[in-house]
TIPA-952923 format. One record per residue: x, y, z of N, C-alpha, C in turn. Coordinates in steps of 0.05 Angstrom, whole numbers, padded with zeros to 5 digits, always signed. Last residue first. Example, Ala and Ser with C-alpha at 12.3 -4.5 7.8 and 13.67 -1.06 7.14 Angstrom:
2
+00257-00045+00142+00273-00021+00143+00258+00001+00157;+00264-00114+00156+00246-00090+00156+00264-00066+00156;
% end
This chain:
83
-00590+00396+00066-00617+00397+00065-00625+00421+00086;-00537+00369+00031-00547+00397+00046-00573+00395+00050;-00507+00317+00033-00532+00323+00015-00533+00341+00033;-00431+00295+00002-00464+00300+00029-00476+00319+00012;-00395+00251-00035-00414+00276-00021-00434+00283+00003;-00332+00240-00034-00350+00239-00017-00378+00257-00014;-00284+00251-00075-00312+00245-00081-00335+00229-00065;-00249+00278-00041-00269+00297-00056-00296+00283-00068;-00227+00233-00016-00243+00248-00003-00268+00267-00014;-00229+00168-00048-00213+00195-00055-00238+00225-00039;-00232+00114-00020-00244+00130-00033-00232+00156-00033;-00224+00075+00023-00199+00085+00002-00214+00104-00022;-00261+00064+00054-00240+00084+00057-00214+00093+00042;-00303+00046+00033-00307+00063+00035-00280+00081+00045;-00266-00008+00028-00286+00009-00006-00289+00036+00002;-00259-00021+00077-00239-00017+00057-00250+00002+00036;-00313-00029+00096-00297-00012+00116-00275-00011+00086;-00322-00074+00067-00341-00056+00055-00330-00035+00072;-00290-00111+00083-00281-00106+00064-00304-00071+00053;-00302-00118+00142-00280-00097+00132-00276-00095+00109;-00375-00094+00140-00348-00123+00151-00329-00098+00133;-00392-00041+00199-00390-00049+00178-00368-00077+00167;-00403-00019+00244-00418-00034+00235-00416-00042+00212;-00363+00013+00263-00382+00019+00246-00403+00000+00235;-00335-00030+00301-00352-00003+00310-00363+00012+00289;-00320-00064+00260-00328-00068+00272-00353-00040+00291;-00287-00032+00230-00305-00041+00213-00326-00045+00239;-00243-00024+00284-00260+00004+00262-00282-00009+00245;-00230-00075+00282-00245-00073+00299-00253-00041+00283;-00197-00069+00221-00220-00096+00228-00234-00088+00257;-00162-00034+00239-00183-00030+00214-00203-00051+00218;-00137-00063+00275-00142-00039+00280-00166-00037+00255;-00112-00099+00243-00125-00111+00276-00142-00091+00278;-00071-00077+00211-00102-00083+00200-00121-00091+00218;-00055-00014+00245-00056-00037+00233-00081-00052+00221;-00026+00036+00237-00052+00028+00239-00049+00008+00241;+00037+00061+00278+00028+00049+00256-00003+00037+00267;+00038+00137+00297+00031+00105+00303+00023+00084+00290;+00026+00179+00270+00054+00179+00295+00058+00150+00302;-00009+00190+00243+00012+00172+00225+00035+00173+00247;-00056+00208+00261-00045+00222+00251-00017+00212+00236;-00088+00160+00289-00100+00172+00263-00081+00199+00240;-00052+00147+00323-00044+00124+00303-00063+00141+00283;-00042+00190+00351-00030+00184+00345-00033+00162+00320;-00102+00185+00378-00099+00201+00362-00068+00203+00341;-00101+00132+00406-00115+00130+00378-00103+00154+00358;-00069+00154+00442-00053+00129+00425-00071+00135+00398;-00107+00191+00465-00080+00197+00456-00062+00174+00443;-00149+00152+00481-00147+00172+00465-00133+00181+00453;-00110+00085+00492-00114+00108+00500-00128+00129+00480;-00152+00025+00476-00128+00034+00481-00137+00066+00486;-00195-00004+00466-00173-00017+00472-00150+00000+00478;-00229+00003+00418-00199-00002+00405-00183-00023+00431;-00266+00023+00455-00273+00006+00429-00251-00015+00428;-00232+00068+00463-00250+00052+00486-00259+00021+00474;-00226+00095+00427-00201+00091+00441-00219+00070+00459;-00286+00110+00405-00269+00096+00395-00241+00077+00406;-00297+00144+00450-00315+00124+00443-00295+00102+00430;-00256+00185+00449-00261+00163+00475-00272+00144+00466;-00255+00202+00397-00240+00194+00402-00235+00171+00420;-00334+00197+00385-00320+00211+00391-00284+00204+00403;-00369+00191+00338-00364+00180+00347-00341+00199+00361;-00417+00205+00296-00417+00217+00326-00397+00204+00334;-00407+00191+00243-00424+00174+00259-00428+00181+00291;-00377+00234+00221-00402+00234+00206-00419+00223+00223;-00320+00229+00249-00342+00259+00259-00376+00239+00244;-00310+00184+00223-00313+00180+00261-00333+00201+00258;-00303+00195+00182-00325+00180+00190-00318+00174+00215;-00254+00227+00177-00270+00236+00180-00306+00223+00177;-00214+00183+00204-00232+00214+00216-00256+00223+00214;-00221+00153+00155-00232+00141+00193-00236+00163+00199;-00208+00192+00124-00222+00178+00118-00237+00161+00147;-00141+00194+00142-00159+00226+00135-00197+00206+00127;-00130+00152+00130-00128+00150+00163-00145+00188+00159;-00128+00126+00085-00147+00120+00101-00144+00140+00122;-00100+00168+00064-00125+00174+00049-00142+00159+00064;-00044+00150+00084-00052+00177+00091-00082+00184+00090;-00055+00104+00054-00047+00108+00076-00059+00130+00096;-00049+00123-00008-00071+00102+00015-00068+00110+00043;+00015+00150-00001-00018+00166+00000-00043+00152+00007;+00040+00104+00012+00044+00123+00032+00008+00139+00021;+00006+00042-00022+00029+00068-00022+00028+00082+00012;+00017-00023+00000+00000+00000+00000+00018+00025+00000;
% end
Protein backbone atom coordinates (compact mmCIF):
# COMPACT_ATOMS: atom_id res chain seq x y z
CA UNK A 1 0.00 0.00 0.00
CA UNK A 2 1.43 3.42 -1.09
CA UNK A 3 2.20 6.14 1.62
CA UNK A 4 -0.91 8.29 -0.01
CA UNK A 5 -3.55 5.12 0.76
CA UNK A 6 -2.35 5.39 3.82
CA UNK A 7 -2.62 8.86 4.53
CA UNK A 8 -6.25 8.72 2.45
CA UNK A 9 -7.34 6.01 5.04
CA UNK A 10 -6.39 7.52 8.17
CA UNK A 11 -7.95 11.31 6.74
CA UNK A 12 -11.08 8.89 5.90
CA UNK A 13 -11.62 7.03 9.64
CA UNK A 14 -11.58 10.71 10.82
CA UNK A 15 -13.52 11.81 8.99
CA UNK A 16 -16.25 8.99 9.52
CA UNK A 17 -15.67 9.02 13.03
CA UNK A 18 -17.09 12.95 12.95
CA UNK A 19 -20.11 11.70 10.30
CA UNK A 20 -21.19 8.71 12.93
CA UNK A 21 -20.84 10.85 16.29
CA UNK A 22 -18.20 8.98 17.36
CA UNK A 23 -15.98 10.53 19.54
CA UNK A 24 -11.98 9.69 20.08
CA UNK A 25 -13.05 8.17 23.75
CA UNK A 26 -15.73 6.22 22.16
CA UNK A 27 -13.44 4.78 19.73
CA UNK A 28 -10.04 4.53 22.06
CA UNK A 29 -12.50 2.61 24.32
CA UNK A 30 -13.67 0.30 21.47
CA UNK A 31 -9.96 -0.10 20.25
CA UNK A 32 -8.64 -0.86 23.62
CA UNK A 33 -6.42 1.72 24.04
CA UNK A 34 -5.72 5.38 24.99
CA UNK A 35 -7.35 8.60 23.27
CA UNK A 36 -4.01 9.87 22.81
CA UNK A 37 -2.65 6.43 21.27
CA UNK A 38 -5.74 6.48 18.91
CA UNK A 39 -4.96 10.05 18.11
CA UNK A 40 -1.48 9.19 17.23
CA UNK A 41 -2.21 6.19 15.15
CA UNK A 42 -4.98 8.60 13.16
CA UNK A 43 -2.25 11.11 12.54
CA UNK A 44 0.60 8.60 11.26
CA UNK A 45 2.71 8.93 14.75
CA UNK A 46 1.57 5.24 15.16
CA UNK A 47 1.40 2.44 12.79
CA UNK A 48 -2.61 1.39 11.93
CA UNK A 49 -2.79 -1.87 11.64
CA UNK A 50 -5.09 -4.13 9.98
CA UNK A 51 -6.25 -5.57 13.78
CA UNK A 52 -7.10 -1.97 14.01
CA UNK A 53 -9.13 -1.49 10.71
CA UNK A 54 -10.99 -4.79 11.41
CA UNK A 55 -12.23 -3.66 14.97
CA UNK A 56 -13.02 0.21 13.08
CA UNK A 57 -15.27 -2.04 10.66
CA UNK A 58 -16.38 -3.40 13.61
CA UNK A 59 -17.62 -0.16 15.48
CA UNK A 60 -19.09 0.96 12.31
CA UNK A 61 -20.88 -1.71 11.77
CA UNK A 62 -19.52 -2.47 8.88
CA UNK A 63 -17.39 -6.17 7.55
CA UNK A 64 -14.00 -4.83 6.58
CA UNK A 65 -14.06 -5.30 3.22
CA UNK A 66 -17.03 -2.82 2.74
CA UNK A 67 -14.85 -0.62 5.78
CA UNK A 68 -11.95 -0.83 2.84
CA UNK A 69 -14.30 0.43 -0.29
CA UNK A 70 -15.33 3.17 1.75
CA UNK A 71 -12.01 4.21 2.85
CA UNK A 72 -9.93 4.27 0.08
CA UNK A 73 -12.18 6.50 -1.63
CA UNK A 74 -10.66 9.75 -2.77
CA UNK A 75 -12.14 12.38 -0.13
CA UNK A 76 -13.45 14.87 -2.81
CA UNK A 77 -15.59 12.24 -4.07
CA UNK A 78 -17.48 11.95 -0.83
CA UNK A 79 -20.69 13.79 -1.05
CA UNK A 80 -23.19 15.02 1.43
CA UNK A 81 -26.58 16.16 0.76
CA UNK A 82 -27.36 19.83 2.32
CA UNK A 83 -30.84 19.83 3.25
Amino acid sequence: MRVDDVELIRANLRGEMARRGKSKADVANALGCSPQYLGRKLNGDAMLTVTDLDRFAKIFNLNFYQLMMLLLQPIDSIKQVNK
